[in-house]
C-alpha positions in Angstrom: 0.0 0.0 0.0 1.2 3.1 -1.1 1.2 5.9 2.1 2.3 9.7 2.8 4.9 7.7 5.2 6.5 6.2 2.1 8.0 8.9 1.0 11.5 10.3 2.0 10.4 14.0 1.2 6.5 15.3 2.1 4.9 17.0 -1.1 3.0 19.9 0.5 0.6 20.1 -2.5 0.6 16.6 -4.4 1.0 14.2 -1.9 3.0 11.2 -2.1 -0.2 9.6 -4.5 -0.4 13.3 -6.3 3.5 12.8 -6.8 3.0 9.0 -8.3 0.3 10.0 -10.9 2.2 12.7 -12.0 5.1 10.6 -12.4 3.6 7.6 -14.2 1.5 10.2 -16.9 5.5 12.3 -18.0 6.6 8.0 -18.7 3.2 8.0 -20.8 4.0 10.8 -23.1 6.6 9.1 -24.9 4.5 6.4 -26.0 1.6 8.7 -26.4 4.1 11.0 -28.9 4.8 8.3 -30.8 1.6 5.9 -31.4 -1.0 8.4 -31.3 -0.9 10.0 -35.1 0.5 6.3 -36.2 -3.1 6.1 -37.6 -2.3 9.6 -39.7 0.8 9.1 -41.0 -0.2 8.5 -45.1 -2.8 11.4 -44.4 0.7 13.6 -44.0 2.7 12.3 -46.2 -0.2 13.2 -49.1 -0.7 16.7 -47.7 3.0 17.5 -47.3 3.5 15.8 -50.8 6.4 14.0 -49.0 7.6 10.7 -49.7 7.3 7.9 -46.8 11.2 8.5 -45.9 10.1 11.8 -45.3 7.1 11.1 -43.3 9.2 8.4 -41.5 11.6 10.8 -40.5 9.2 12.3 -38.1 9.0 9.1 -36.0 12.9 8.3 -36.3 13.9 11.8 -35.3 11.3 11.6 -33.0 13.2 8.1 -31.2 17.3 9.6 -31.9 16.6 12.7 -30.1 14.5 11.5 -27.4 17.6 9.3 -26.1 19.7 13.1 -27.0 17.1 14.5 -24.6 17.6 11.6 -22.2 21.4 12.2 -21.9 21.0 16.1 -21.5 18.5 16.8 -18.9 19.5 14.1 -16.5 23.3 15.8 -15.5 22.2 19.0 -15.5 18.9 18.2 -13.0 21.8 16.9 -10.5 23.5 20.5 -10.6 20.2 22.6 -11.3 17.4 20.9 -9.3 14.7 18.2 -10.6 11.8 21.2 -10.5 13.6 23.2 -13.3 14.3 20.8 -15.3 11.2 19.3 -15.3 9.2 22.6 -15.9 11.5 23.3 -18.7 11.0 19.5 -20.3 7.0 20.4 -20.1 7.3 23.5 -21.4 9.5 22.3 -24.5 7.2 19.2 -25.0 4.0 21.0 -25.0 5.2 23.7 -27.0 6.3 21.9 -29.4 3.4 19.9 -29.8 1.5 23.4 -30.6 4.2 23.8 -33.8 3.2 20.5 -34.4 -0.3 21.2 -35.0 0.1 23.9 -37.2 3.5 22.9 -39.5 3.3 24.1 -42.7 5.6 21.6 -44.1 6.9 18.0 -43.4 10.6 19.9 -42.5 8.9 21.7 -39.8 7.4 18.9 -38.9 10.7 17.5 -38.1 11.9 19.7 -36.8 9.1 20.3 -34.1 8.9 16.8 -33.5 12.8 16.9 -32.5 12.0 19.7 -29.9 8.9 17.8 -28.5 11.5 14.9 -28.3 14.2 16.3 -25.9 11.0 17.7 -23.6 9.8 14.1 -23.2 13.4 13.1 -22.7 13.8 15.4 -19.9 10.4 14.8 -18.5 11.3 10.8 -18.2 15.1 11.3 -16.8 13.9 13.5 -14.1 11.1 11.7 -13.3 12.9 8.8 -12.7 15.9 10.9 -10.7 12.4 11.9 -8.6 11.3 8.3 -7.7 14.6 7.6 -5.9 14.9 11.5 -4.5 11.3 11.2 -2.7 11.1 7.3 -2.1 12.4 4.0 -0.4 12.9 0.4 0.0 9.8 -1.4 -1.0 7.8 1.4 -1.7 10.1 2.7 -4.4 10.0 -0.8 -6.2 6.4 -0.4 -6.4 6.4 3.2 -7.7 8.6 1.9 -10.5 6.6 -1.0 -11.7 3.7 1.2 -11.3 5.3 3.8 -13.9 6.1 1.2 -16.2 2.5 -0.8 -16.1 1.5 2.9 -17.4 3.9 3.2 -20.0 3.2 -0.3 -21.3 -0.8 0.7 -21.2 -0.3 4.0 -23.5 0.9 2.3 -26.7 -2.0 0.1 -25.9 -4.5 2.4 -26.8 -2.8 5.0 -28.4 -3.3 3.8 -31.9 -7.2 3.5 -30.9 -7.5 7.0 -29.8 -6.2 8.1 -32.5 -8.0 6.3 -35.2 -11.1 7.5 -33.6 -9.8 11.0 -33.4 -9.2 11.0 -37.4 -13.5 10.3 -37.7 -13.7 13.5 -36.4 -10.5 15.9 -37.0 -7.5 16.1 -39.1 -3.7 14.9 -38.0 -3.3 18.1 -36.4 -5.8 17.4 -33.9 -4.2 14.3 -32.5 -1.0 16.8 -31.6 -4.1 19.1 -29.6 -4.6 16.1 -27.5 -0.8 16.3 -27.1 -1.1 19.7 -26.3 -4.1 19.3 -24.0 -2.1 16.5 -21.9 0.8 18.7 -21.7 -0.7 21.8 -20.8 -2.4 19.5 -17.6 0.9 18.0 -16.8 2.2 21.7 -16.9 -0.4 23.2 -14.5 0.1 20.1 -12.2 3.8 20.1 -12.2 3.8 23.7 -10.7 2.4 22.2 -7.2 5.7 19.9 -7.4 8.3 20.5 -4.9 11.8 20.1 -5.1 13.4 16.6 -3.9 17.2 17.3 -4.6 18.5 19.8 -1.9 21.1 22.3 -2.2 23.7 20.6 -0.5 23.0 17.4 -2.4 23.2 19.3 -6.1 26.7 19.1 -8.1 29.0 21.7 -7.3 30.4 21.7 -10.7 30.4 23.5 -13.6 27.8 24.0 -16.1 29.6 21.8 -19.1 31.5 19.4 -16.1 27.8 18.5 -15.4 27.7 15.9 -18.6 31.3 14.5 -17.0 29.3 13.0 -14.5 27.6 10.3 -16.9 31.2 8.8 -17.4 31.5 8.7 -13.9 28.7 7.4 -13.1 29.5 4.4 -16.1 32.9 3.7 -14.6 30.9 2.2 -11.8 31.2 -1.5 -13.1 28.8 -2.9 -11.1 26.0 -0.8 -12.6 27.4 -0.6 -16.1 27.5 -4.4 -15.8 23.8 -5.1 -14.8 22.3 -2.2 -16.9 23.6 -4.3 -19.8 22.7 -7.7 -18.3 19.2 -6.3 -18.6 19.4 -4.0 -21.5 20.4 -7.4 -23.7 17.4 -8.9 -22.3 15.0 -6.6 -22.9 16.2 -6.4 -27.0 14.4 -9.4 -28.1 11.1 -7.6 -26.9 11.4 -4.7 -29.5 11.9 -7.0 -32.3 8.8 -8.7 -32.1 6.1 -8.6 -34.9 3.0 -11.4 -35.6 2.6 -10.2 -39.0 5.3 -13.0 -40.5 1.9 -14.4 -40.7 0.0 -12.9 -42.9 -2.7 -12.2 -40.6 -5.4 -9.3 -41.3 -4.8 -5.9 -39.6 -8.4 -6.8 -37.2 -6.8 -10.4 -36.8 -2.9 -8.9 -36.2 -4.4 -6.3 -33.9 -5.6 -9.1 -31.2 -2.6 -11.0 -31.2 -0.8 -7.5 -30.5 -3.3 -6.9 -27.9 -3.0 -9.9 -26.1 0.8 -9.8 -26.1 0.5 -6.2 -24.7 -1.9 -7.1 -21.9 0.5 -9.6 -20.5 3.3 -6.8 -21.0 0.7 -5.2 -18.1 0.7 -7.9 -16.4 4.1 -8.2 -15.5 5.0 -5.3 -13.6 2.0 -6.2 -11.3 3.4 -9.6 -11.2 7.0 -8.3 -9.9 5.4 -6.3 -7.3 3.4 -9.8 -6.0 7.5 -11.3 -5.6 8.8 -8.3 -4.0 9.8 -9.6 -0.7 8.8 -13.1 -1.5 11.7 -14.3 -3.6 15.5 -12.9 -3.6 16.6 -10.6 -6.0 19.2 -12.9 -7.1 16.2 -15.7 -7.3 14.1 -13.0 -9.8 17.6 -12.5 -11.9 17.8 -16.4 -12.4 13.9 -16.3 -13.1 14.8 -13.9 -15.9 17.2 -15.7 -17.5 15.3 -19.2 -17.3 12.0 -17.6 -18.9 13.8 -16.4 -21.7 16.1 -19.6 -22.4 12.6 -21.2 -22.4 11.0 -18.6 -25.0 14.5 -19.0 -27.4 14.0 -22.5 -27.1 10.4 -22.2 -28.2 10.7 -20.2 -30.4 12.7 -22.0 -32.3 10.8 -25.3 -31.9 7.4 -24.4 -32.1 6.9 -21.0 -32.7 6.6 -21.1 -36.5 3.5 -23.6 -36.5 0.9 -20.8 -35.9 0.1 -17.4 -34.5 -0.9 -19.2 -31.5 2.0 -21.0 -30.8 4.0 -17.9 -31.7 2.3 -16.1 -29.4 3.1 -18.9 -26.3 6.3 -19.0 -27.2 6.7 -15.5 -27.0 5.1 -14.6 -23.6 7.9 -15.6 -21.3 9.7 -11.8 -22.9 6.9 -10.0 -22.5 6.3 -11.0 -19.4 9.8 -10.7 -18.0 10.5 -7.6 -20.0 8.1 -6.0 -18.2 8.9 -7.5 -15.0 12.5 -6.8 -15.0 11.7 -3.3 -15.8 11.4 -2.0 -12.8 13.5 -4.8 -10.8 16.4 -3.6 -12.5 15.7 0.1 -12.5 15.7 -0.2 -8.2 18.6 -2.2 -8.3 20.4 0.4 -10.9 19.3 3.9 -9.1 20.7 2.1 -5.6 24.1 1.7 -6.8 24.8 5.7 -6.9 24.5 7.8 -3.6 25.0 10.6 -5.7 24.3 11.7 -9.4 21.3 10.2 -9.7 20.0 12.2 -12.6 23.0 10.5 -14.9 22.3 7.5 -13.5 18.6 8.0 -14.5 20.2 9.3 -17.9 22.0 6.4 -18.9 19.5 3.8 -17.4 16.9 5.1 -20.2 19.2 5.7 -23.0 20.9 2.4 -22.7 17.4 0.8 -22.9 16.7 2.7 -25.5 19.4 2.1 -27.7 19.4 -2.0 -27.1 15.8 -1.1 -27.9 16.2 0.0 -31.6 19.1 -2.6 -32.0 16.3 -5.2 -30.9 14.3 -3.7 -33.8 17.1 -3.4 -36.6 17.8 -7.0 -35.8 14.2 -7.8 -36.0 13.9 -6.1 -39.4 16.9 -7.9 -41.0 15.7 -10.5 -44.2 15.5 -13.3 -42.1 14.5 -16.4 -44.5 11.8 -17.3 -41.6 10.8 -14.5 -38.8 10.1 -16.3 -36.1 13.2 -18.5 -36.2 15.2 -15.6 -36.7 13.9 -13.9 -33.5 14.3 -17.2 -31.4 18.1 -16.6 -32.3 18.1 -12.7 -31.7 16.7 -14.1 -28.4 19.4 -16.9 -28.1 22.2 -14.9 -28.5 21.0 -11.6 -26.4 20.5 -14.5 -23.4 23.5 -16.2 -23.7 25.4 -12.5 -23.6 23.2 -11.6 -20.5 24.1 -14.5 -18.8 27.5 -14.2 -19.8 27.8 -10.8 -18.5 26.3 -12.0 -14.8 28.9 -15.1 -14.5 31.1 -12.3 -14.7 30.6 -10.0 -12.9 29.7 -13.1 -9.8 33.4 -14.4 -11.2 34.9 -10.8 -10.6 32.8 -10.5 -7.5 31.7 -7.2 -8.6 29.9 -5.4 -6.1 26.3 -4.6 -6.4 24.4 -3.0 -3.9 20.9 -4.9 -3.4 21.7 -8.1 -5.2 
């Protein structure tokens, strides 16, 4: 149960629930920025005239420059405050989605979308830098799978909301719910108190501030699990049903399903908090997805069905290990906690599109190939923890 008690530093105004909400909505906007207008984009690309590299370009910018903003905000909320930074990440990411709406060409389109990028990539470092600022022990394990069951519900319905927006209003007015969201987010954020005191802020200098991200990676015991679990989680971003041949109606409930056990794990990890080691989860991880490769490569290819079995075990302990790994990385620095934050997301993120560019190679049979992808990224992860166990690496919390 989460309590006012559970949090290390009272929010006058939000409360320690206010403070959650607000939290798990900025790790929604990303998701929201990016599936939302999905449904729109070959309504752009024949109003702009532009060709589908073009329109492309507006979710690939979109994805480069988020990790940019990921990398940027983070260091400079450890010298400058979380409440700052945050504002300003807001500020950026709604106004941006305003320019969105009303781009007079796919180039300003861009180029707005790369703005609204490094807002939500300041919005999700900080937040995160907040969870371990304002909470503890168990309770900060539960805010973090919390945030993530949130962020795994957005691309969820996303695409929905904004195919049922388009019966009613053009692209543009998909940004306006952008706008709308971000304009709330604003208003709330302004009741949010500061959670990284004076004395506890880098002493540095402005440009000394992005140092920190190399000191904070020199740490080998959280440079070493961040990539146990980043090479995990790359299997996840390669997945796709439509190897076979389904319908889009048909395609959509396999993705559904799939995505409603990607909700379910986080809600499952909190269940094992305190009920099995986190050693015992990190060998849990590692044996569900030996068992998916192993499927995957066996059965997976007789039918969606059997794809989508085979498949579960990384959804579900993608989602899971989410958050595990996010407490156990953020408890290895006493200090600069907004790189650690940085580099947590914009390792993930990058494993994340090297998932997806191994996913889209011209594999002679998907599902086979993607039972390798998820072979090899095991074997590596499991690599990487006999090591650092061989080394006897220290890691706080495991």
């Amino acid at each position: 149960m989460l309590t006012e008690n559970a949090s290390k530093i009272q929010q006058k105004y939000l409360g320690a629930k206010g403070l959650i909400v607000l939290i798990a909505v900025m790790n929604m906007f990303v998701p929201l920025s990016i599936d939302l207008y999905l449904p729109a984009l070959p309504t752009i690309g024949t109003e702009f005239a532009a060709t589908p590299l073009m329109v492309n370009l507006t979710l690939v910018s979109f994805f480069f420059f988020f990790a940019v903003g990921i990398l940027l905000f983070g260091p400079v909320s450890d010298k400058y405050g979380r409440r700052k930074i945050l504002l300003l990440g807001i500020v950026l990411y709604t106004l941006a989605s305003g320019l969105c709406a009303f781009a007079g060409s796919i180039y300003s389109l861009i180029a707005y979308r790369i703005v609204q990028a490094l807002g939500a990539g300041g919005m999700v470092a900080v937040s995160m830098a907040v969870v371990k600022d304002a909470f503890y022990g168990t309770t900060k394990n539960r805010v973090l799978a919390l945030v993530q069951a949130m962020a795994v519900i957005a691309p969820m319905v996303a695409p929905v909301i904004g195919a049922f927006l388009l019966q009613f209003v053009s692209w543009r007015g998909t940004f306006g719910v952008l706008i709308a969201t971000g304009a709330v987010n604003l208003a709330a954020s302004f009741f949010f108190e500061e959670t990284l005191s004076e004395s506890e802020r880098y002493k540095g200098s402005f440009w000394s501030t992005f140092g920190r991200l190399a000191v904070v990676g020199k740490n080998v015991g959280f440079t070493g699990v961040l990539t146990v679990f980043s090479l995990l989680a790359a299997p996840y971003m390669a997945y796709v049903v439509q190897y076979f041949g389904l319908s889009e109606q048909v395609y959509s409930y396999f993705f559904a399903a799939n995505s409603f056990f990607a909700v379910v794990g986080p809600f499952l990890y909190m269940k094992l908090i305190g009920i099995v080691s986190p050693r015992q989860f990190t060998y849990g991880c590692f044996i569900f997805t030996v068992v998916a490769a192993a499927a995957l490569l066996t059965v997976g290819s007789i039918s969606p069905w059997w794809f989508l079995i085979a498949f579960l075990p990384v959804t579900i302990m993608e989602s899971a290990a989410r958050p595990f790994s996010t407490a156990i990385l953020l408890d290895q620095q006493k200090t600069d906690i907004g790189s650690a934050s940085s580099l947590i997301n914009a390792v993930n993120t990058v494993f994340g599109s090297l998932g997806m560019m191994l996913g889209a190679l011209n594999w002679s049979n998907f599902i086979e190939g993607l039972g390798i992808i998820t072979a090899v990224c095991v074997t590596l992860a499991i690599a990487g923890w006999l090591a650092l166990l061989h080394f006897k690496i220290r890691v706080e919390g495991l």
